[in-house]
N, C-alpha and C positions, 0 to 999 in steps of 0.2 A: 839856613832856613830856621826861623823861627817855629818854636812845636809848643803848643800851648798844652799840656796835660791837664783837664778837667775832670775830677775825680767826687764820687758824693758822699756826703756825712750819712752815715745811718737819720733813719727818719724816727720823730717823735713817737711813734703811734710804736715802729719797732722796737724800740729802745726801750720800752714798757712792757714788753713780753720778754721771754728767757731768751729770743732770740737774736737780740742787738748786736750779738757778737758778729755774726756773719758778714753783716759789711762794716767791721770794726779795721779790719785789715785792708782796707784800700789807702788809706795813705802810707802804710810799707809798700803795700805793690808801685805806687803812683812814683813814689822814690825810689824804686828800684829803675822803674822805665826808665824814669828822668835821668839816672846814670847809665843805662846802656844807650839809649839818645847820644847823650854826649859824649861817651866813647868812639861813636860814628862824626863827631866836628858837627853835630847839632845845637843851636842856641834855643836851651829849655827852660818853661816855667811851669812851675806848678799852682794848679786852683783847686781849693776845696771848696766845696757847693753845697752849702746846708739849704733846708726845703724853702726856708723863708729870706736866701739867699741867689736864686735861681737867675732873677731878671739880671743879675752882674755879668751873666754871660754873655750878656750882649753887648759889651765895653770891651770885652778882651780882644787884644791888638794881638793879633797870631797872624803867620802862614798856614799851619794847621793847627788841628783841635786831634789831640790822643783821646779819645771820648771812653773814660772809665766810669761813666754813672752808670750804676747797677740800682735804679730803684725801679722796682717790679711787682708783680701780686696785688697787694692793696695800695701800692704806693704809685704805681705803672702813670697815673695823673702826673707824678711830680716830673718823671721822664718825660711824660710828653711835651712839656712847660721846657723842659731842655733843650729837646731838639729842635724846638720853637725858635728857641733862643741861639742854638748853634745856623739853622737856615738866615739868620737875620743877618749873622758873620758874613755868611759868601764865600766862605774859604773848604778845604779840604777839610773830612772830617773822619775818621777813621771808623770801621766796619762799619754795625747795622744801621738797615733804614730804622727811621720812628716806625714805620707800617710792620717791618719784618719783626723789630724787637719785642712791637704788643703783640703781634701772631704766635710768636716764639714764645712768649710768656704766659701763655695758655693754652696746657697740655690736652686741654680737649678739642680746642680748635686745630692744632699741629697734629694730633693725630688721625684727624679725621683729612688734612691735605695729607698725609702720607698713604693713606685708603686707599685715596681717590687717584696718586699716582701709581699704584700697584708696589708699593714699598712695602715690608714686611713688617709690621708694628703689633706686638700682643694682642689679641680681643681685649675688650674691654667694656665696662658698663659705667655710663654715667649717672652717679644720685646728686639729683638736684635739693632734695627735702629729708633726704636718708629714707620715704616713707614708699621708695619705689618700689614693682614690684621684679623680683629681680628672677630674667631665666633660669630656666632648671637646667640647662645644658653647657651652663659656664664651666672654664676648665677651675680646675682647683690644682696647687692655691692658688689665690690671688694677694695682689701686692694693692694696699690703698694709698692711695695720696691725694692731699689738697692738688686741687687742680690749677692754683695760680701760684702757688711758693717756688722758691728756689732752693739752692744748697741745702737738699737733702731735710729740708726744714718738714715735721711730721712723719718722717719717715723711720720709727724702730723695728724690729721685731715684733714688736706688736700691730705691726700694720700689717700683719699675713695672715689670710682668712682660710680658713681649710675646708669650711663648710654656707650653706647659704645665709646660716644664722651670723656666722661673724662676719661672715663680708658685709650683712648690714650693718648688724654694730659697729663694729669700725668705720666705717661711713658714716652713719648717723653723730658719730664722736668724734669724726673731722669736722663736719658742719659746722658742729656747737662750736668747738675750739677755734677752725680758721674764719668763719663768716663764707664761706664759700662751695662753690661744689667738691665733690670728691671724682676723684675718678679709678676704679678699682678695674686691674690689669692680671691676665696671665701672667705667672709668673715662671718668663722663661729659665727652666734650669739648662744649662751650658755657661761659657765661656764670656766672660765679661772682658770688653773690648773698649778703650777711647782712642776714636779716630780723630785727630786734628788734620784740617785742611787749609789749605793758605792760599789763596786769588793771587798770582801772579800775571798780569801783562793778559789780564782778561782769562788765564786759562785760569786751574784746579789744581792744586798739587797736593798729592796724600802722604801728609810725614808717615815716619815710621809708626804702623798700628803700635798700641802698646795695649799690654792686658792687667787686670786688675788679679793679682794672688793672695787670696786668703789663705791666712795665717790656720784658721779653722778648720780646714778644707770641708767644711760646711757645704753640700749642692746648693743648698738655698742661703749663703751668706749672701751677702749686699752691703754697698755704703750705705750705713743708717746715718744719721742726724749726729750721734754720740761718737760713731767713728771716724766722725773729720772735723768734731769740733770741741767734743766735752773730754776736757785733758782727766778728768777725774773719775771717767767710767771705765768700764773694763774692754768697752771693745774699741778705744782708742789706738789709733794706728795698728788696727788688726790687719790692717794688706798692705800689697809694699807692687810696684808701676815697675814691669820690666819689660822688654821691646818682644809682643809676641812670634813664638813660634807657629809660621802658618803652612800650612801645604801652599805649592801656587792656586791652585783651585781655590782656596778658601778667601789668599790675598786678591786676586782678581774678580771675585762676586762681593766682597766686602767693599774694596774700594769702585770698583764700577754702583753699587748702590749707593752709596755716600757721596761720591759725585754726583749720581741724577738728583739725590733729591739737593743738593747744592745750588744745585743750578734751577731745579725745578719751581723749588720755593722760592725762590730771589735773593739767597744768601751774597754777602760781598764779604770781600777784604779777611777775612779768617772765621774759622766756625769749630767745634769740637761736639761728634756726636758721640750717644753712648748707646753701646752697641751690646747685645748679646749673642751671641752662636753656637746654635744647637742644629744638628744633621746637616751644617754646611750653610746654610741659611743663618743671612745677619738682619737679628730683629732691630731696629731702632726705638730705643724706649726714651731717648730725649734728643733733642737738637739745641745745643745752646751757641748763641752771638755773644760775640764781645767776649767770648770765654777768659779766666781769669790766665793773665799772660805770666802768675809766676805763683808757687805757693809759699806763702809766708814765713811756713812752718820750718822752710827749706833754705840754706845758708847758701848761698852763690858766693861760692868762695872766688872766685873769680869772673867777670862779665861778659867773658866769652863761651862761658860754660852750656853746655845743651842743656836748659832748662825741659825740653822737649826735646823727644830724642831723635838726631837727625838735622838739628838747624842750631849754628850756633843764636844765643840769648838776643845779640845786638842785631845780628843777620836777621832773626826773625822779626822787630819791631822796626826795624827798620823796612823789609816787604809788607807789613800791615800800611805802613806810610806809605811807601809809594801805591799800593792799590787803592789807597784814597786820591793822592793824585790823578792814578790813570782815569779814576772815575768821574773826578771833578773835572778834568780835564773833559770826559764828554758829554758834560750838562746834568751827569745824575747827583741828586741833592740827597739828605738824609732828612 
């Protein structure tokens, strides 16, 4: 089989903020795939897609499409121009819909479908102007973030409000900075969890929970912005991804909630949500598609290695491939 890897260039508009670097690392990931592919007797190419490049996807001679474009937030237009262009192909196309991926890329719309299915998501307040007026009965603190960024983009220590005055301020100074809403969140203290889930043959399958360990033991640490990306700060790789310790109680309400909402929302082909757990109860504070299949930062010293813990490297891009087959095999498009 022919696997065409489509991968996107950071966009202009990013690349002009401090924050270009974020999808600076897709052509490492895009190379990595492309060799665990081929390790499996896959015939692979790789495409890089800048913004004023996009309509070429609709030339590319594949069986499938590995779909690594990650443009989102203010860029979500140039995605949609993609999947345009991947529907025109006709062929298999690996995980999210266009529909799910703009859903997903807007944390106030995503947690307002997590409400509405009885899923556990933080309270939370939206400022559209920063000039809202905001409950007195909010829990404190709260966590702010732009409402349409990704990779932790906006998010330090100084996005925690401990009172009503700073949860505006911070909000009001997301605004200015992102062009967009803010959305300010309880902030659950417990156990920081990334569930990866993988579509197999139409079912769900839960890899091994894994938990996030701060180095600080900090209650209220968190991946900031500066600890997944800015090698120059100090809380650079302050936590370190080991395979959580769970009671069965806690692994079977985690993964039964991570499924429904899988399945609820319209998730396909792999997903990775980020979970907190406090008195047993697993909050979801984000749902991401297409999540990144490998970190950069991280040397695979060999291709069969459990990049994710529980599936080897090549085993698992290879199941993201055939759940796009199974899928396209029965008429659903992206």
């Amino acid at each position: 089989m022919h696997i065409a890897i489509v991968y996107s260039l950071p966009s202009k508009r990013l690349l002009a903020t401090q924050y270009g670097e974020t999808d600076e690392d897709s052509a490492i990931i895009a190379r990595v795939v492309a060799k665990g592919l081929g390790a499996r007797g896959q015939n692979v190419t790789i495409y890089s897609i800048a913004e004023d490049q996009i309509a070429m996807i609709s030339s590319i001679k594949a069986d499938c499409i590995f779909n690594l474009v990650e443009w989102c937030g203010q860029d979500i237009e140039l995605s949609k121009r993609a999947f345009e262009c991947f529907r025109k192909l006709r062929v298999p196309v690996t995980g999210s819909s266009e529909e799910l991926f703009v859903l997903t890329g807007d944390k106030i719309r995503v947690k307002h479908e997590l409400k509405k299915m009885g899923i556990p998501t933080p309270r939370g307040f939206v400022f559209k102007t920063g000039d809202e007026k905001v409950p007195h009965d909010l829990p404190y603190p709260m966590l702010v973030k732009p409402s349409l960024e990704h990779c932790s983009m906006g998010l330090t220590y100084g996005s925690i409000a401990y009172n009503m005055g700073e949860v505006e301020a911070i909000a009001k100074r997301q605004i200015q900075i992102f062009h967009q809403s803010a959305l300010a969140e309880e902030f659950i203290v417990g156990r920081e969890l990334l569930v990866y889930l993988l579509e197999e043959e139409g079912g769900v399958r839960v890899l091994p929970i894994e938990e996030v360990i701060f180095s600080n033991h900090n209650p209220l640490a968190f991946q900031t912005y500066e600890s997944k990306w800015d090698q120059d700060h100090l809380d650079y790789k302050t936590s370190k991804v080991v395979v959580a310790d769970l009671s069965r109680e806690e692994q079977n309400i985690i993964e039964s909630t991570c499924v429904k909402a899988f399945k609820k929302i319209g998730f396909r082909g792999y997903a990775r949500f980020d979970v907190r757990l406090r008195d047993t109860i697993p909050y979801l504070l984000e749902t991401n598609v297409n999540p990144s299949v490998y970190d950069s930062d991280e040397e695979l010293k060999d291709i069969n290695d459990e990049v994710i813990f529980g599936i080897k490297f090549s085993d698992y891009l290879m199941a993201i491939v055939e759940s796009a087959l199974w899928h396209y095999e029965r008429g659903s498009v992206v």
